[in-house]
Structures are given as structure tokens and as C-alpha cells.
C-alpha positions in Angstrom: -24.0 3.5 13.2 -21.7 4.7 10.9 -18.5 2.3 9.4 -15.3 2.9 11.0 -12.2 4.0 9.5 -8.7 5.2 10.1 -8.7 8.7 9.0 -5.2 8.5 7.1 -3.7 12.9 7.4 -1.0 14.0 5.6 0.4 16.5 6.7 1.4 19.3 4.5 -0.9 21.8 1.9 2.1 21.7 -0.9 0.8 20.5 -4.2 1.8 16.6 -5.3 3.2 16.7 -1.9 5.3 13.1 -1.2 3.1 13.4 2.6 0.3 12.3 0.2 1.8 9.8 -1.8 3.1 8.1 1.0 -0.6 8.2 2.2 -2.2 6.8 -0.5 0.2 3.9 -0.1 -1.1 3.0 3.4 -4.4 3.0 2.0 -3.7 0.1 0.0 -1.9 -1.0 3.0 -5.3 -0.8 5.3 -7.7 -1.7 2.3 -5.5 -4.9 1.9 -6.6 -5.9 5.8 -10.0 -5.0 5.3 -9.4 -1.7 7.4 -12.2 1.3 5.9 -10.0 4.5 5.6 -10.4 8.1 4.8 -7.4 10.3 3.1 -7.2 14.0 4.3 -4.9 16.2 2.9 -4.6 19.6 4.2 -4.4 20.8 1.0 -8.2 20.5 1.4 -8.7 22.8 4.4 -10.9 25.6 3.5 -9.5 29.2 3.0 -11.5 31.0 5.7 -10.1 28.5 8.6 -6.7 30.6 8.0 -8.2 34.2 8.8 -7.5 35.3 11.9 -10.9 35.0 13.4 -11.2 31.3 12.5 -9.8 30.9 16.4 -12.7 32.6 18.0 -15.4 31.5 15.7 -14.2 28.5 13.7 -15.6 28.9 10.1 -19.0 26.9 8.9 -17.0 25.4 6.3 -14.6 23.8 8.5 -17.2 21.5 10.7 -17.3 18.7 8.0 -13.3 18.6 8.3 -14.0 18.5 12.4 -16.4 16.0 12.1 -14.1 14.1 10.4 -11.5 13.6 13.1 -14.4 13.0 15.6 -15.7 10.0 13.9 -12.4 8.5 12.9 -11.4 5.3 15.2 -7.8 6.6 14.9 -5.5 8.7 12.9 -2.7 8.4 11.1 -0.4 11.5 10.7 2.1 11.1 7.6 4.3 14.1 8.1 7.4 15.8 6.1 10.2 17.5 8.0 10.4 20.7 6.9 13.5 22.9 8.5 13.7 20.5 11.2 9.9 20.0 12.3 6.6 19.3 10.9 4.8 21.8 8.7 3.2 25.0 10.0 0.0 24.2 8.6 -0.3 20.6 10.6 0.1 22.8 13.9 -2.6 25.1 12.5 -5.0 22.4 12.0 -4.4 21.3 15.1 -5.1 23.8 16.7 -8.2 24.3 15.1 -10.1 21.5 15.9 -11.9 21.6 19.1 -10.2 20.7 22.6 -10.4 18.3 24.4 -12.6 16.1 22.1 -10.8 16.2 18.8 -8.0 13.9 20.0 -8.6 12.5 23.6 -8.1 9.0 24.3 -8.3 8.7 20.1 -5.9 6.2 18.6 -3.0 8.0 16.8 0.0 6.9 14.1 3.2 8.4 12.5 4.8 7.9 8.9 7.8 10.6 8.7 9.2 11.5 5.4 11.8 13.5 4.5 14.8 14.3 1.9 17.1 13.9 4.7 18.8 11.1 6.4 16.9 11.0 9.4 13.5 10.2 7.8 11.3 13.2 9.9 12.1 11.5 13.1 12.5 15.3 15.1 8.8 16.0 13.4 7.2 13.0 14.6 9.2 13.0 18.1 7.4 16.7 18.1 4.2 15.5 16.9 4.1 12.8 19.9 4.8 15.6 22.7 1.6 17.6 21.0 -0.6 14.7 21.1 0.4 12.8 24.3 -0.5 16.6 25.7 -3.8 16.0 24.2 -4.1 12.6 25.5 -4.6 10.7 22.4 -2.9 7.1 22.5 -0.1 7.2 21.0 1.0 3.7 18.5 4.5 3.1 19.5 5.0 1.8 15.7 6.4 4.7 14.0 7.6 4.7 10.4 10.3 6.5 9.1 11.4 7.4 5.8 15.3 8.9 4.7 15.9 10.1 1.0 11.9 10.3 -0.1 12.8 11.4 -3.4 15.2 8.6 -4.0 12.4 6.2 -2.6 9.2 7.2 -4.8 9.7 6.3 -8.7 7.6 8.7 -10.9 3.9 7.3 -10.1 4.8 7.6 -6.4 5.3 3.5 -5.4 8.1 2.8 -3.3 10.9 1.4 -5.1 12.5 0.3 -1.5 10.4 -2.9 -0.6 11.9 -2.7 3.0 10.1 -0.2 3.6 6.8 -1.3 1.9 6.8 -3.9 4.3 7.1 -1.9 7.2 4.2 0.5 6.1 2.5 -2.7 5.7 3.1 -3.8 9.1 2.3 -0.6 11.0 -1.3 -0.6 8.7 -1.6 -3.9 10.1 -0.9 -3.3 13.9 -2.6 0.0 14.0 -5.2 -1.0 12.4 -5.7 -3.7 15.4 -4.8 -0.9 17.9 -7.5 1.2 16.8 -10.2 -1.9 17.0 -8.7 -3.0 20.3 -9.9 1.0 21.6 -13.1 1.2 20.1 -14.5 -2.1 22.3 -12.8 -0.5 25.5 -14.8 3.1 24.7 -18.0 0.9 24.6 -17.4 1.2 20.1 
């Protein structure tokens, strides 16, 4: 059987996005607990998902990015708000990946970053419509980050240990979440 891990997402394609920084950060976070994790980036999606007739016939080189999410014990979405939302390419993915499986009863987290003051709380209060209408089980631990860019210092660590912490503790509790839905779906 293959290990178990928390497929960490983060949730935009722009280059040295702070989405990814942030994720690399609960990495640490989850390795420090002993919780296997994968990073995806959608940076990494493959060009041909984005033609048009990727919705009809998903491309070949997107099943190892499907199989991904299938085989992860949980997610964790780290979003940026962008124009008062989540990016358009998280929706795409999204939508790309097969229904019903892809996120059904699947264990699902939120880290929200933005330049703003409000930390991507609209994107992730979005994000938890989409996938409670997917029926994924939503963890009711969200993090939220205001003022990214005065948070990150040049090698992209947190220079606000408040919020450290709380990345710290949502790794932590999803973590056990994720476990605690694995031994219920017979995992």
C-alpha cells in the first residue's frame, strides 16, 4: 500500500508565487509531526489540460496530476486572493479532475494569503461553497494571512511568529483530521 500524505496545493501558476512559499512552510510544519506530504503547484499543470478539448477528453499528461489528488489522505489548498476571489486557474483545475471521485468525502484545508487586510478570507469562504458541493470534509481550521508581502522576508520565512504558530497548529490538527478519515473509509 502506498504511504499516505497530505497533498499540500497552492493555488496559483504565477512564478515565485507567495501561494507556494507559504506552502513550503506547512511542509516543514507536517514533516515536523511526522505527516508524509506532497507540494503541487499549478504552475506544474501541463499545457494541453488548458485547450479547450481537455473537458471532453482530459489530456494523457494530466492523469499523473489526477492520480495525485486520488491518493492523497487530504488536501490542503493555500490560496491568494486575487480581485476578490481565488485564482482562475484553481477553478480550472478543479474542474478538471474527475467528479465525483476527486474530492468526495476527501479531507480538505485552507491557508488564504493576500496583500490585503482581510488575508483571502472571501477566496477561501468561496473555495468552502465549491468543495462542500463536492462533498469533501471540510477542516473548520482555516488560516488566514493580511499583508503577505510585509510577512515573508526575502527567503520566504515568516517574520510574524503568530502566525507561524498557527500554520503550525492547523498542520497539526489537519493532519490528525485526515488520519481520523482514513480508519473511518476502511484506510
Amino acid at each position: 500500500m502506498a504511504e499516505k500524505f497530505i497533498l499540500i496545493v497552492s493555488g496559483t501558476n504565477r512564478p515565485g508565487s507567495n501561494a507556494l512559499k507559504i506552502a513550503k512552510l506547512l511542509e516543514v510544519h507536517y514533516a515536523a509531526g511526522g505527516t508524509a506530504t506532497r507540494i503541487f503547484s499549478l504552475a506544474e499543470m501541463p499545457a494541453a489540460v488548458f485547450d479547450g478539448s481537455a473537458y471532453a477528453a482530459k489530456p494523457a499528461a494530466f492523469a499523473p496530476h489526477q492520480q495525485l489528488v486520488l491518493d492523497a489522505a487530504g488536501l490542503h489548498i493555500v490560496t491568494p486572493e486575487y480581485n476578490g476571489s481565488f485564482p482562475g486557474v484553481l477553478k480550472y483545475w478543479i474542474d478538471m479532475l474527475k467528479f465525483p471521485e476527486s474530492f468526495d468525502r476527501k479531507p480538505v484545508a485552507f491557508t488564504g494569503e493576500s496583500a490585503g487586510i482581510w488575508g483571502a478570507i472571501r477566496s477561501i469562504e468561496q473555495l468552502q461553497m465549491i468543495f462542500g458541493y463536492r462533498n469533501a470534509h471540510v477542516f473548520p481550521d482555516r488560516v488566514f494571512i493580511p499583508g503577505i508581502n510585509q510577512k515573508l522576508d526575502a527567503e520566504g520565512r515568516l517574520t510574524d511568529a503568530t502566525i507561524d504558530e498557527r500554520l503550525a497548529k492547523q498542520a497539526q490538527g489537519f493532519a490528525k483530521f485526515s488520519a481520523a478519515f482514513a480508519v473511518t473509509k476502511g484506510g
